[in-house]
C-alpha positions as CSV (number, residue, x, y, z in Angstrom):
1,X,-27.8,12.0,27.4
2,X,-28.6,8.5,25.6
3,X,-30.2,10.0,22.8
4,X,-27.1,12.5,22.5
5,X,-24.6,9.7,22.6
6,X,-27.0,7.9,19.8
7,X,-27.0,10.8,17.7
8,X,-23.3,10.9,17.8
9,X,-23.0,7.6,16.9
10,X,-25.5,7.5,14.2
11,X,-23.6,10.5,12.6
12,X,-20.0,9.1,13.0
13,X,-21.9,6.0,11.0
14,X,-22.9,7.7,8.1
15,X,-19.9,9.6,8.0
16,X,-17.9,5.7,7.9
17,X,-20.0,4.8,5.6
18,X,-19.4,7.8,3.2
19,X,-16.0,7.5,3.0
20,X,-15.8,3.8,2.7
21,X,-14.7,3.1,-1.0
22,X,-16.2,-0.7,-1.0
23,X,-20.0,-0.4,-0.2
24,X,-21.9,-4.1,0.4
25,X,-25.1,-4.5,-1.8
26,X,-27.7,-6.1,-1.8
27,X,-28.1,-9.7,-3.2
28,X,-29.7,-12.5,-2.8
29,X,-26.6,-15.0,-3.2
30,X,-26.0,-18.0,-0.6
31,X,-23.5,-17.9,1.4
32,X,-20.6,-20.5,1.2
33,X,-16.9,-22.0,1.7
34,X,-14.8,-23.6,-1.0
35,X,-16.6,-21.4,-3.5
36,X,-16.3,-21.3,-7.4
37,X,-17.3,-18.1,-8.7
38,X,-17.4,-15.6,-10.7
39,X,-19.2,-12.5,-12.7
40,X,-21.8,-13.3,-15.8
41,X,-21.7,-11.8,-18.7
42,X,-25.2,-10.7,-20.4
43,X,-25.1,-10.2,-24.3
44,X,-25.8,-6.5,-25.3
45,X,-25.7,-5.4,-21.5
46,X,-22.7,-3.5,-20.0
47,X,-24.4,-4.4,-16.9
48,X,-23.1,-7.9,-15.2
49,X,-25.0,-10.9,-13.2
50,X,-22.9,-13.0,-10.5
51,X,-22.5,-16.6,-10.3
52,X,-22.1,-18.3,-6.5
53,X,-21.6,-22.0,-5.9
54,X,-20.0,-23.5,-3.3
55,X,-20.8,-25.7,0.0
56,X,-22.3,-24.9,3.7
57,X,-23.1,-26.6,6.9
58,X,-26.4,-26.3,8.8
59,X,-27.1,-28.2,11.7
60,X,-24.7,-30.9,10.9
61,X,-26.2,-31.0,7.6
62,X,-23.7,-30.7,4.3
63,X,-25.2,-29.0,1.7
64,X,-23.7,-28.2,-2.1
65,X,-25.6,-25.4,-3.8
66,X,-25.7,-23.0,-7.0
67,X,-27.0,-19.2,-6.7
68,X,-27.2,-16.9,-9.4
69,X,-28.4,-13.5,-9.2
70,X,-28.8,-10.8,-12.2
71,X,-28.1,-7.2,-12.3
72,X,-31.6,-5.0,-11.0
73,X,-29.7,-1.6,-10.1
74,X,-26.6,0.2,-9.0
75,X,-27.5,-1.6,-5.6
76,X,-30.0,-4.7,-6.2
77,X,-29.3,-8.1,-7.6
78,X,-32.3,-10.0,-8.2
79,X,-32.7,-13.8,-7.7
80,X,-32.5,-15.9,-11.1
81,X,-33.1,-20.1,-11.4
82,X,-29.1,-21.2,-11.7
83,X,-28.1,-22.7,-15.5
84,X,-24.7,-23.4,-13.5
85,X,-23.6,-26.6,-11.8
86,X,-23.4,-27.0,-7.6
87,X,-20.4,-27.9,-7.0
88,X,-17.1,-27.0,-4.7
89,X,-13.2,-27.1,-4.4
90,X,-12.8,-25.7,-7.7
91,X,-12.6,-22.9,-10.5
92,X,-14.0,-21.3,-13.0
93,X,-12.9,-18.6,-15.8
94,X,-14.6,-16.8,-18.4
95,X,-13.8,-16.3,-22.0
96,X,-15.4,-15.8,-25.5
97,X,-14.4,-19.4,-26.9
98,X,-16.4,-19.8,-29.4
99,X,-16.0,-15.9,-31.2
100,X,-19.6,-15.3,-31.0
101,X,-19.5,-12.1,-28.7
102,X,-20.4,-12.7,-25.6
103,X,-18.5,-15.1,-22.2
104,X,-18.6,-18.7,-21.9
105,X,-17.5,-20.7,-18.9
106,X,-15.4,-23.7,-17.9
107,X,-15.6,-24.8,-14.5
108,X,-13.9,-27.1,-12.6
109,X,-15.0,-28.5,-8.7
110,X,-16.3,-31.8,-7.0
111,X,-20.1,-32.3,-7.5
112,X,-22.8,-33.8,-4.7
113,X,-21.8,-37.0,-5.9
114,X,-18.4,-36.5,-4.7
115,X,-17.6,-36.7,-8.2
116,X,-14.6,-34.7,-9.6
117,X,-16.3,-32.4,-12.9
118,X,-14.4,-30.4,-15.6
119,X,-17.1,-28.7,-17.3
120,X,-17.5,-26.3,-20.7
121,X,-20.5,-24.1,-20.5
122,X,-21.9,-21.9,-23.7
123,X,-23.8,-18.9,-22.8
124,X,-26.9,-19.0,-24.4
125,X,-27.5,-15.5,-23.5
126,X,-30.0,-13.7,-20.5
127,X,-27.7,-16.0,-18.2
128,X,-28.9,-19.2,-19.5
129,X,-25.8,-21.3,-19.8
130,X,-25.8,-25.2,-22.0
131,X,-23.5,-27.5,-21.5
132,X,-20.9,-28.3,-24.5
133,X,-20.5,-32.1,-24.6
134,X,-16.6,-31.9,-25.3
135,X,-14.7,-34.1,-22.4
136,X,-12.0,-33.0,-20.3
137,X,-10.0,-34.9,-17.4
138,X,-11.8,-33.3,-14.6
139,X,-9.7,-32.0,-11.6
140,X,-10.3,-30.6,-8.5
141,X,-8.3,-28.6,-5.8
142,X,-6.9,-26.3,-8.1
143,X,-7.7,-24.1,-11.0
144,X,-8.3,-23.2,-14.3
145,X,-8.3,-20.3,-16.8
146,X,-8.0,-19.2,-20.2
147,X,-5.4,-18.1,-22.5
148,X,-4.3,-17.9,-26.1
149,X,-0.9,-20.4,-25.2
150,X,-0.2,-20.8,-29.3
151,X,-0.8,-17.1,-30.5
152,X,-3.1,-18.4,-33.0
153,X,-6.3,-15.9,-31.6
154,X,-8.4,-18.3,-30.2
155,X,-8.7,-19.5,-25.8
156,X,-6.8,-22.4,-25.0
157,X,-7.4,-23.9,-21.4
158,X,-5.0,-24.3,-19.0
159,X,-6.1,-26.7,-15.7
160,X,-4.2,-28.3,-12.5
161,X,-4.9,-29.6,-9.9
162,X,-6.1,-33.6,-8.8
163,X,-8.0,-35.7,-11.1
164,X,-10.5,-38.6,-10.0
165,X,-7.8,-40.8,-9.4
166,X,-5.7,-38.4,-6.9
167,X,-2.9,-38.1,-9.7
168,X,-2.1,-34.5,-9.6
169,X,-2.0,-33.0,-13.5
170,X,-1.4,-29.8,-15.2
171,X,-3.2,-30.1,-18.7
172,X,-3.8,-27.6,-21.7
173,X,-6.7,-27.5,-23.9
174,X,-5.8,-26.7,-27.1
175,X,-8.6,-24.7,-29.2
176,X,-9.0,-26.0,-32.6
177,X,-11.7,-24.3,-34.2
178,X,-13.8,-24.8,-31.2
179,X,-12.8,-28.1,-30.4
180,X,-10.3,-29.2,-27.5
181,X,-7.3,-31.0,-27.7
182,X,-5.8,-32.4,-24.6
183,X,-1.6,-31.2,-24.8
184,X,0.9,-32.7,-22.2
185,X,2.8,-29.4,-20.9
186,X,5.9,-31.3,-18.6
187,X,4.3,-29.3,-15.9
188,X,3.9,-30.8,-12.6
189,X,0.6,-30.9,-11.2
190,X,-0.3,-28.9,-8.0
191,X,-3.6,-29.2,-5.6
192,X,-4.5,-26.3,-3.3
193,X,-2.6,-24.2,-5.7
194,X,-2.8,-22.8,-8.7
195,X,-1.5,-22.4,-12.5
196,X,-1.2,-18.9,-14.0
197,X,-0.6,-17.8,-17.7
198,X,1.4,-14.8,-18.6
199,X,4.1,-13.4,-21.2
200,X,7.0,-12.8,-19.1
201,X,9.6,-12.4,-21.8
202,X,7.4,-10.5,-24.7
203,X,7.9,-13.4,-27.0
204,X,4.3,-13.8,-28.0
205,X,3.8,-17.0,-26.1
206,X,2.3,-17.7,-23.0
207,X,4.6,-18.9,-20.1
208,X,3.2,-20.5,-17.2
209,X,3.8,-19.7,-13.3
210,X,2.7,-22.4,-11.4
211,X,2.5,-22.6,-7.1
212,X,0.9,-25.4,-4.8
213,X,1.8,-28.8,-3.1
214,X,3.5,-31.5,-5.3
215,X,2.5,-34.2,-3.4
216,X,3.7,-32.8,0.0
217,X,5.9,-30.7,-0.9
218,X,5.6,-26.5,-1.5
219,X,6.7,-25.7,-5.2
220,X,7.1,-22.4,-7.0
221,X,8.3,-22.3,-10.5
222,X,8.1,-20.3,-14.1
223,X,8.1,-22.7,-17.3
224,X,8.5,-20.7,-20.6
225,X,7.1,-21.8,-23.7
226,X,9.8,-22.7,-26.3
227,X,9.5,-24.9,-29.5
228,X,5.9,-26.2,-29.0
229,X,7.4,-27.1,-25.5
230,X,7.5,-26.1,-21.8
231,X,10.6,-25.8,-20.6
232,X,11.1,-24.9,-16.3
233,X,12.8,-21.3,-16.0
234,X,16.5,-21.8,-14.4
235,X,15.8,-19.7,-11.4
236,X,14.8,-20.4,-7.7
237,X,11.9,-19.3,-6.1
238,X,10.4,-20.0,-3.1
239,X,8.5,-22.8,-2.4
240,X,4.9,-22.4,-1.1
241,X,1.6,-24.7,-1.1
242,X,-1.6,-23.8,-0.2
243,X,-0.9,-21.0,-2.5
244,X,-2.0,-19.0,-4.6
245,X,0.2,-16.8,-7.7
246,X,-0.7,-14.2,-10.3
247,X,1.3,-12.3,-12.6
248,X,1.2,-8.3,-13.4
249,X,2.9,-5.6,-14.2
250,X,3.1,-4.0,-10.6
251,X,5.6,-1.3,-11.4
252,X,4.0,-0.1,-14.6
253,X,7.2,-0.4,-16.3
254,X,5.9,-2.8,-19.1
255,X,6.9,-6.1,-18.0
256,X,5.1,-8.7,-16.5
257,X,6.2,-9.6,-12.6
258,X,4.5,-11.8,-10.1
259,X,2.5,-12.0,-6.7
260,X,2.4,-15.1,-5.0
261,X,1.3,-15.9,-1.3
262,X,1.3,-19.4,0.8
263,X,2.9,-21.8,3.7
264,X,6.6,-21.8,3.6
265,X,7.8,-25.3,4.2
266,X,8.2,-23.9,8.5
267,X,4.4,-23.4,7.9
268,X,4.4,-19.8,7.8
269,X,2.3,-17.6,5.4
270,X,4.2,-15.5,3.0
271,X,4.1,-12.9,0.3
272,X,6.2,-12.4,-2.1
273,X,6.3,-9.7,-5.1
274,X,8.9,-11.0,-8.0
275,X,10.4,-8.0,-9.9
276,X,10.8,-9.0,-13.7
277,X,13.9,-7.6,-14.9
278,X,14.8,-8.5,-18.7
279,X,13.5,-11.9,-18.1
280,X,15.2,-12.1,-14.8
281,X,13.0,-12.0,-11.6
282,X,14.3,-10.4,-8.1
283,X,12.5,-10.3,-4.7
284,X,11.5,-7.3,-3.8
285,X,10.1,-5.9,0.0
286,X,6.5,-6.1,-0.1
287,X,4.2,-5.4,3.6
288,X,1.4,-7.2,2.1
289,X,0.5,-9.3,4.4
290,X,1.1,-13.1,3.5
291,X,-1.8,-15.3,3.8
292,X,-2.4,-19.3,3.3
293,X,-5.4,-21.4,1.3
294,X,-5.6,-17.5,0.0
295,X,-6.7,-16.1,-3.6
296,X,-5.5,-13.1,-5.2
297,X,-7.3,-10.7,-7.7
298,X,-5.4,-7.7,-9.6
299,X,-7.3,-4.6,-11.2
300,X,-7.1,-1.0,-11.6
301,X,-9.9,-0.7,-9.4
302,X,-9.1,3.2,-8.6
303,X,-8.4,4.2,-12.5
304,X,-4.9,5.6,-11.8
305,X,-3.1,3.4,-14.2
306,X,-1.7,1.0,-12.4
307,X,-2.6,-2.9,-10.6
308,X,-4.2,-2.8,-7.3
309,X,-4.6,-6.1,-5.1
310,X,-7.3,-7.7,-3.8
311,X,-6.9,-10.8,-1.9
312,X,-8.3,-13.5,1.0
313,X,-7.1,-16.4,3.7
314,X,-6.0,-17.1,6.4
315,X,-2.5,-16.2,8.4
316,X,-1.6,-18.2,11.4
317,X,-4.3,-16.6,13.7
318,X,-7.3,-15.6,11.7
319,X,-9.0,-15.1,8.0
320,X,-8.6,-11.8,6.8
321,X,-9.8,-10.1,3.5
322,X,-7.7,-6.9,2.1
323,X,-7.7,-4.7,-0.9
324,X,-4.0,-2.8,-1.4
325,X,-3.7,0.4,-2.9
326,X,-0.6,0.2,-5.6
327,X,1.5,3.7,-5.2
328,X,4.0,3.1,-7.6
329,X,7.1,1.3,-7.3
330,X,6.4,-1.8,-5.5
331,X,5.2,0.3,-2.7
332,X,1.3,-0.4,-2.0
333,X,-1.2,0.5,1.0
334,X,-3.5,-1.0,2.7
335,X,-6.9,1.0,1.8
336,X,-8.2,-0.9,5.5
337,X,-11.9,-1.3,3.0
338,X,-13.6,-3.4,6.0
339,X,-14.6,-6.7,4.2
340,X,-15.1,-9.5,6.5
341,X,-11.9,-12.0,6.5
342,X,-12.7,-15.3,4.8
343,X,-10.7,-18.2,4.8
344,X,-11.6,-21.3,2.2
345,X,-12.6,-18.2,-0.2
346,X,-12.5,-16.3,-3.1
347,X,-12.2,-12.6,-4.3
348,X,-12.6,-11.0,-7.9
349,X,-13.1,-8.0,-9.4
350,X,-15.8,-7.0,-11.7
351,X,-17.6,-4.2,-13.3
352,X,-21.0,-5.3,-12.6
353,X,-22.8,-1.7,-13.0
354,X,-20.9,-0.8,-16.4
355,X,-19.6,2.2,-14.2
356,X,-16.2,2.1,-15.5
357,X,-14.4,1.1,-12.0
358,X,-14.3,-2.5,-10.8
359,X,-16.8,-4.0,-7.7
360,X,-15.8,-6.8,-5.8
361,X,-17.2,-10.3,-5.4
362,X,-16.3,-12.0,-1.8
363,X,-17.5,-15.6,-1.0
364,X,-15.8,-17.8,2.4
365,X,-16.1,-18.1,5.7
366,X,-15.9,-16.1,8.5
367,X,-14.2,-16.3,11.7
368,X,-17.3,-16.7,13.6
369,X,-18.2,-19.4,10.7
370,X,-20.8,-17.2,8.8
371,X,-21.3,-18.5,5.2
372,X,-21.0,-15.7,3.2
373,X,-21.6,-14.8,-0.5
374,X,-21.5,-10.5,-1.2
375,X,-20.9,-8.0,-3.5
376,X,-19.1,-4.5,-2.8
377,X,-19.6,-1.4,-5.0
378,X,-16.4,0.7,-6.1
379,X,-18.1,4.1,-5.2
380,X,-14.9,6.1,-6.6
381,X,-16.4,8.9,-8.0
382,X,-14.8,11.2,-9.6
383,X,-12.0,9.1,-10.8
384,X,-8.7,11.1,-10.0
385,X,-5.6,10.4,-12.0
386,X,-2.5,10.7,-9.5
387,X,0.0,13.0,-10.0
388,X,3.4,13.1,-10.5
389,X,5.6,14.1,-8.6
390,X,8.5,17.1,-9.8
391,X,11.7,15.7,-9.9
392,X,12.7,18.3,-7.2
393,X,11.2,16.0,-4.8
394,X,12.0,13.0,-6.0
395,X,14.2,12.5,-3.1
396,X,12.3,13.6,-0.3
397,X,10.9,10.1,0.8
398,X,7.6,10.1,3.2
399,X,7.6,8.1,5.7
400,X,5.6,4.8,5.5
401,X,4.6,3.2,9.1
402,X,3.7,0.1,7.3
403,X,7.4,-0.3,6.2
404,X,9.1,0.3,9.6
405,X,10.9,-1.1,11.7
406,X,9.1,0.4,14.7
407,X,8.1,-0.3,17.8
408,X,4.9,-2.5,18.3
409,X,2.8,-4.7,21.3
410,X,0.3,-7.6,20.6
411,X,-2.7,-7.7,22.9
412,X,-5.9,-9.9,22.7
413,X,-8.6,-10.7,25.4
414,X,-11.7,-13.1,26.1
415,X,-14.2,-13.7,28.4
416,X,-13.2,-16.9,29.6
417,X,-12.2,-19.1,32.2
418,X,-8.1,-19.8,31.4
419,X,-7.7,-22.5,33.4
420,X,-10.7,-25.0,31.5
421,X,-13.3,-24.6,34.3
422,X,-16.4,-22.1,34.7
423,X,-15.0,-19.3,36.6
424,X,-15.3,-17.5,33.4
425,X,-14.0,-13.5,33.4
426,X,-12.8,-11.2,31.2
427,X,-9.1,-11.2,30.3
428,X,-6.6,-9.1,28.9
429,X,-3.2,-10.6,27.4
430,X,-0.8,-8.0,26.5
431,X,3.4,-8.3,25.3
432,X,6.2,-5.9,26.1
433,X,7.6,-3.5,23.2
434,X,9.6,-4.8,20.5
435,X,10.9,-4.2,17.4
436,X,9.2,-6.0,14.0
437,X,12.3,-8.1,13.0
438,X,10.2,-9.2,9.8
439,X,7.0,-9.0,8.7
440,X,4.2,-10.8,11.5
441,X,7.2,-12.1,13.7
442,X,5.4,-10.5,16.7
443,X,2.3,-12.0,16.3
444,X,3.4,-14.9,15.7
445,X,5.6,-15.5,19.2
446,X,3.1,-14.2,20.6
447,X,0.1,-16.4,19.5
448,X,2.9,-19.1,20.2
449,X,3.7,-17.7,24.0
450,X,-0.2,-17.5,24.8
451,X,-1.3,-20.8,23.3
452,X,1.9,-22.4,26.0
453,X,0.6,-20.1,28.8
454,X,-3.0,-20.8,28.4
455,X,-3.7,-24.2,26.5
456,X,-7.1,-24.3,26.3
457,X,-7.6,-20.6,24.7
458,X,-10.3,-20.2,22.2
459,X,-8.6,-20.5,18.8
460,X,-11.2,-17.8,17.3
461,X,-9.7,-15.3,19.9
462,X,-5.9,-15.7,19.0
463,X,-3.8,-12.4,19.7
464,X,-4.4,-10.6,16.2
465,X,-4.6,-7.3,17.4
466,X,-1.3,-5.9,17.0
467,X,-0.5,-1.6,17.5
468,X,-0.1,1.0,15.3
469,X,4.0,1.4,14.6
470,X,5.4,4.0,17.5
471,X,8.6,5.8,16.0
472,X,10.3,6.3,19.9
473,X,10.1,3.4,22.8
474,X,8.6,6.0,24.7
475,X,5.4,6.6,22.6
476,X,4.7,2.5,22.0
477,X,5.0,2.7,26.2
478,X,2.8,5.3,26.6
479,X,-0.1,3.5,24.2
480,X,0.4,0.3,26.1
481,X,-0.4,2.1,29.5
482,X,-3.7,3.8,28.0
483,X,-4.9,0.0,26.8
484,X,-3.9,-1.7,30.0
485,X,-5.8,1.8,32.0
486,X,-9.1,1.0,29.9
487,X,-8.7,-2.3,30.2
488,X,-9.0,-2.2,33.8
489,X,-11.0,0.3,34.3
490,X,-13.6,-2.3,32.7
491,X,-12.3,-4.8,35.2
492,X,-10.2,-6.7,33.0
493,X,-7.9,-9.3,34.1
494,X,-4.3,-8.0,32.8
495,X,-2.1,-11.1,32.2
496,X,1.7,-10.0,30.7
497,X,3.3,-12.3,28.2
498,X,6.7,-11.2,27.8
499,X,9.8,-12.0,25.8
């Protein structure tokens, strides 16, 4: 019988695994929080290393380090000696600066002299990487990436975040020939944030969208570029900090929206999608979920024409990590691709095999604070185009359960002792039905309930574990029973938190 039940479970495992679109690799990356990272470019390769630094605990111990690891196969990254600087709490981007051909590197992070470092690095080629000697007003908390701001065809920098005397700064870098020339933009500076180039109105120039904490306060705000100047956009949006924004086309209709995900000023994580209409931006309804201290990613990563998501941090109960399918029309799906949450972390695609589709780079830390540093394969293959649809059913909407309403319960459980003392046992904590008002209400009053009822319950173990949407009362009931059945059949404590 056990080697039956073993087969079964070996088979239902390999049949998981085959289906699963993001694959994990090997590498021999260090695992890490507050990461900067990003993919490496090798000169007359298509194929790409990857580029890990960050910091970790061990046994009270901090440590800052620098892993690098080149490209061995479709599944293999080898260990190289790092040509790039240990540091943390910082960003990196990639661009062809100088016009010979292949990626340099500017980094930005604190160094293991608790030093704040803004950093050009030249690639040399076979991932060796020399410093260029040009000085910048280093920052940290924040970000930086590349652009051509001027439309005169070279990269121009654009940084935020807070310098080495805790003034908070958003600074270009204009590209002269090579050479860098510090520009003040009228932009407020931002830490645990971030500062995003795009052309929203098709003018050529690059406008700026710009999200973080002011100086205690959430900000979210569009500056155009007009007259060698930037001037703030005159619309409202809403305020968020420990943010992160990026813009893209996410309708496919030519013009460059927004994504951007924080804490509100109640302290609640939010997503929002912008709509870019004309120059004019709307809200539109999104169910991605909205995560804090979080980083987004956008690629085509399933060759279908259009930008999919890929994106980390933290809600009020847990870390999570989530790729979104993009179906057209602001509507996108949760492809469920199994990466570990990781809060403090970052996320980006790359085509490290020269396959055509984008992999994914994931670096944070867990929930059961594992230091992690990996790389996913894209294994979609054959690349299908979707189709579509005849406008005779242009009308006939499927229905979405991610989009509700419907009917949902929250349930959690430890082995524990509620009450602080060593009677520890296992526990079940489940809600009534209800209605999702808007988006993560339930889990929120229920995290909010339990941590009243039971004041010492482990944080790690917070409610998160909400039901799949019912369409009647009656089916959401009947689901409830069957959990609160196995439950006890396990002998499970049942505890009702009701509101």
């Amino acid at each position: 019988m056990k080697k039956t039940v073993l087969l079964v479970f070996l088979l239902s495992l390999a049949a998981l695994t085959q289906g699963q679109k993001l694959v994990k690799v090997k590498t021999n990356l260090k695992g890490v929080m507050a990461p900067v990272a990003g993919w490496l470019d090798v000169s007359g390769s298509k194929h790409m290393g990857v580029w890990v630094s960050g910091e970790y605990f061990v046994n009270n111990k901090h440590v800052i380090t620098s892993s690098m690891n080149r490209y061995k196969d479709t599944d293999h990254f080898t260990y190289i000696k790092s040509s790039l600087p240990a540091i943390y709490l910082g960003s990196s981007a990639s661009a062809d600066y100088d016009g010979d051909g292949d990626l340099d590197i500017v980094v930005t992070g604190l160094n293991q002299y608790n030093t704040p470092v803004m950093r050009l690095y030249n690639n040399a080629g076979h991932y060796r990487y020399k410093i260029d000697n040009q000085i910048f007003d280093p920052v940290i908390e924040g970000s930086v990436t590349w652009g051509d701001f001027d439309h005169d065809r070279d990269f121009d920098i654009l940084a935020t975040g807070k310098d080495a005397n805790n003034k908070l700064t958003t600074t270009i870098y204009n590209n002269n020939d090579g050479t860098f020339e510090e520009l003040v933009t009228g932009v407020p500076g931002v830490y645990y944030g971030n500062a995003d180039w795009g052309d929203f109105d098709d003018d050529g120039k690059l406008d700026i969208l710009i999200t973080g904490d002011v100086g205690g306060h959430p900000y979210t705000a569009v500056y155009m570029y007009r007259q060698r100047k930037y001037i703030k956009l005159n619309q409202n949006f809403l305020p968020l900090k420990h943010s992160y924004g990026r813009w893209g086309d996410l309708n496919s209709d030519g013009n460059l929206d927004f994504i951007v995900s924080g804490e509100d000023e109640n302290g609640y994580p939010t997503c929002i999608i912008y709509s870019n209409k004309k120059g004019f931006f709307t809200e539109v309804p999104t169910v991605i979920r909205g995560l804090k201290n979080c980083y987004i990613d956008l690629a085509d990563y399933d060759h279908d024409g259009d930008l999919d998501i890929a994106m980390c941090g933290e809600s009020l109960e847990r870390s999570y990590s989530y790729v979104y399918e993009n179906l057209g029309g602001f509507r996108f799906k949760d492809i469920h691709a199994g990466l570990p949450g990781v809060a403090s972390g970052k996320v980006k695609w790359g085509d490290y095999d020269g396959d055509g589709d984008y992999d994914l780079l994931l670096a944070g830390v867990t929930i059961c604070y594992k230091f992690i540093a990996e790389v996913y394969k894209n294994t979609i293959n054959p690349i299908i185009k979707k189709e579509t649809p005849s406008s005779l059913f242009n009308e006939a909407v499927t229905p979405d359960v991610d989009l509700g309403p419907y009917y949902y319960y929250v349930f959690s459980s430890c082995y524990c002792d509620p009450t602080g003392g060593n009677n520890k046992a296992y526990h079940l904590y489940i809600s009534n039905i209800h209605k999702e008002k808007r988006k993560y209400h339930l889990t929120y009053t229920y995290n909010n309930l339990l941590m009243k009822q039971v004041v010492n319950w482990p944080h790690a173990d917070r409610g998160h574990r909400l039901s799949n949407g019912f369409e009647t009362y009656k089916e959401a009931e009947e689901s409830r029973k069957q959990i609160i059945e196995s439950y006890q059949s396990t002998h499970y404590i049942i505890h009702y938190i009701n509101w």
